[in-house]
N, C-alpha and C positions, 0 to 999 in steps of 0.2 A: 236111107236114114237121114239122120240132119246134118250130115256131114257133107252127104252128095247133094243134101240143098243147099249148102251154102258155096259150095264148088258151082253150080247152077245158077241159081241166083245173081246175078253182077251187081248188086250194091253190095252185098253179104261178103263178095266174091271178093271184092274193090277191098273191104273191109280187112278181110282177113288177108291178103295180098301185101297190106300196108304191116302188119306184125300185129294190130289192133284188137284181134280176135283173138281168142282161147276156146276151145273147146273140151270136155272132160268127159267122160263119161259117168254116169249115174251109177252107185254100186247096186249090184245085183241085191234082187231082182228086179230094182224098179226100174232097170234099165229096160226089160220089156213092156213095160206100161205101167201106168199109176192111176188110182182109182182115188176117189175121195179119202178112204181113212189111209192109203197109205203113202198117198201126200201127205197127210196130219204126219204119218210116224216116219217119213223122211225127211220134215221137214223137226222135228221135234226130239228126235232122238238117234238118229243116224250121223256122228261126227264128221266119218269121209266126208261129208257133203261137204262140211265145210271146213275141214284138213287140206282139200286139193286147192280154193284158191288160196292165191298170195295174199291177197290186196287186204286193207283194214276193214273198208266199207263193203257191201252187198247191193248192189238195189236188185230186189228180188221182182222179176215180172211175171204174171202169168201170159197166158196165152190171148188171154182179152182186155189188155192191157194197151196203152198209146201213148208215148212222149211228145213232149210239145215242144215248141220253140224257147230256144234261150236252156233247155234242159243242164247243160255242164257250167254255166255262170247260177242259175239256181242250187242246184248241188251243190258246187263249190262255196254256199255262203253257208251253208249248215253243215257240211263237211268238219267232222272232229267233234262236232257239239253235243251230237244227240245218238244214245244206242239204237234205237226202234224210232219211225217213226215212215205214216202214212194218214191213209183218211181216218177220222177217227169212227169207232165203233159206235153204234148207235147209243141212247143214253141207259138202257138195259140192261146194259154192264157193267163190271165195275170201271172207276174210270182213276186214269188213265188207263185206253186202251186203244189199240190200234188194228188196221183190215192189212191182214199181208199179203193179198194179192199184189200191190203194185206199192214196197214198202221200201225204204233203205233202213240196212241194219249192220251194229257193227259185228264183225265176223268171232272176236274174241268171245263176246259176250253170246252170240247165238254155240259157239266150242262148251262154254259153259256150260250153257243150258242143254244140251244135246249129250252131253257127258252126264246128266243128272239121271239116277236112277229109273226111269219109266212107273215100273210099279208103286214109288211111293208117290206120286201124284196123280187123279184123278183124271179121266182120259177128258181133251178139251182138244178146239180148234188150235190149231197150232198159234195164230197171232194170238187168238186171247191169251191160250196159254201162257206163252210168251210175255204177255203185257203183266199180267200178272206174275212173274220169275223177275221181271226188273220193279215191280212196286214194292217186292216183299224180299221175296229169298234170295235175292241179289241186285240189292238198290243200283239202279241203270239211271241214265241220264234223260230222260225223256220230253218232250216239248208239250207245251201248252196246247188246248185241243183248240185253240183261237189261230196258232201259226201252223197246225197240222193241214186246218181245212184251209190255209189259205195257198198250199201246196200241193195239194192229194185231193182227186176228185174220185167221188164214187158214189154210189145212192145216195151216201150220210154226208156228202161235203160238196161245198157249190165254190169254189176257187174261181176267182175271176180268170188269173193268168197262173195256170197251175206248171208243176214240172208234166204232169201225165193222167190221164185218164182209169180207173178202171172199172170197165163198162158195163157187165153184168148187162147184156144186151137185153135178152127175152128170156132171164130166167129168174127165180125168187127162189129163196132159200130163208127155212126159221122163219116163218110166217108168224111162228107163237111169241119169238121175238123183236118182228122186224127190222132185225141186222139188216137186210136189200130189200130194197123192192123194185119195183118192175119200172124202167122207165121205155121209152120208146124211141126211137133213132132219132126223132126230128127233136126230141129233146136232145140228145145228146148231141147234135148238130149245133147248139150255141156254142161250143166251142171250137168248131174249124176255123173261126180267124185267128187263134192264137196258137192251133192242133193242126196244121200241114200235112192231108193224105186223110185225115177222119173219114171223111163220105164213103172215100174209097175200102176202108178199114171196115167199115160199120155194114158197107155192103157185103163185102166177105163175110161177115161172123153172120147176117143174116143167111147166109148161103151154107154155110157150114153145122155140122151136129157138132155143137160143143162139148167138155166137160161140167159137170154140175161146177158152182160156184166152189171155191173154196177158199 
């Protein structure tokens, strides 16, 4: 499990060695695997998730996700400012909206929304969802889609010198809307002078079955 990879691992190892690391467990049942919708309702209406950390902030990564250089002097200048915030959503949505694959959020406000009743709102992506709970049913702090994409890279944002990548290697999702589209490795390779280990990153996800986007 990910506990014996990180015991294995020696950067991970280094990490968690230093006190730096937490590890928690996922509440059942999705600690035996997660599927598309129920990442949506883990990420959306499962409190635990977000009961167990301490901390105020979240940056939430997926698994095809990649930080860049300079990542905790970036963070730390948006840090306290903003509830939600990542690449933004394509313009199909309503906007403000945000892609929470690879997002920082504050933790209070995701307790809120995950305490909110499931049934009386309409089943959605968890980020839109989300983006929509701080426009409306609980006015959140959220950043201009001009400072989001100059932080958050993903199909929708082209960040010169971003906190992090996320990649959406070789897959599409909502074609009807085009939230992603497909880009290709040597695209996503402009960014390894300011992304350290990308080529390397970008050749594993090509090697691996991943999970559909989410």
């Amino acid at each position: 499990g990910n506990e014996q990879f990180v015991l294995t691992d020696p950067i991970l190892k280094y990490i968690a060695d230093t006190g730096a690391l937490e590890m928690q467990p996922l509440p059942l049942p999705y600690f035996h695997g997660l599927t598309y919708s129920t990442y949506q309702n883990l990420y959306a209406s499962k409190k635990e998730l977000w009961q167990g950390n301490g901390h105020d902030l979240v940056l939430s990564m997926q698994s095809d996700c990649w930080l860049c250089m300079g990542v905790e002097v970036k963070l730390q200048s948006i840090a306290g400012h903003f509830d939600f915030m990542g690449p933004p959503c394509s313009d199909g949505w309503a906007q403000p909206c945000f892609v929470g694959g690879l997002s920082l959020r504050n933790r209070s406000k995701m307790l809120e929304f995950a305490g909110m009743a499931v049934g009386k709102r309409k089943w959605q992506m968890e980020d839109v969802a989300y983006s929509e709970f701080l426009n409306s049913t609980a006015p959140g702090r959220l950043p201009s889609k001009s400072l989001a994409s100059s932080l958050f890279v993903s199909c929708t944002a082209e960040a010169a010198d971003p906190i992090g990548l996320h990649v959406a290697l070789n897959r599409e999702l909502s074609k009807e809307t085009g939230i992603f589209r497909h880009r290709s490795k040597e695209v996503w390779l402009r960014w390894l002078p300011v992304c350290p280990g990308l080529e390397e990153f970008l050749s594993a996800l090509e090697g691996a079955e991943t999970a559909e986007v989410l």
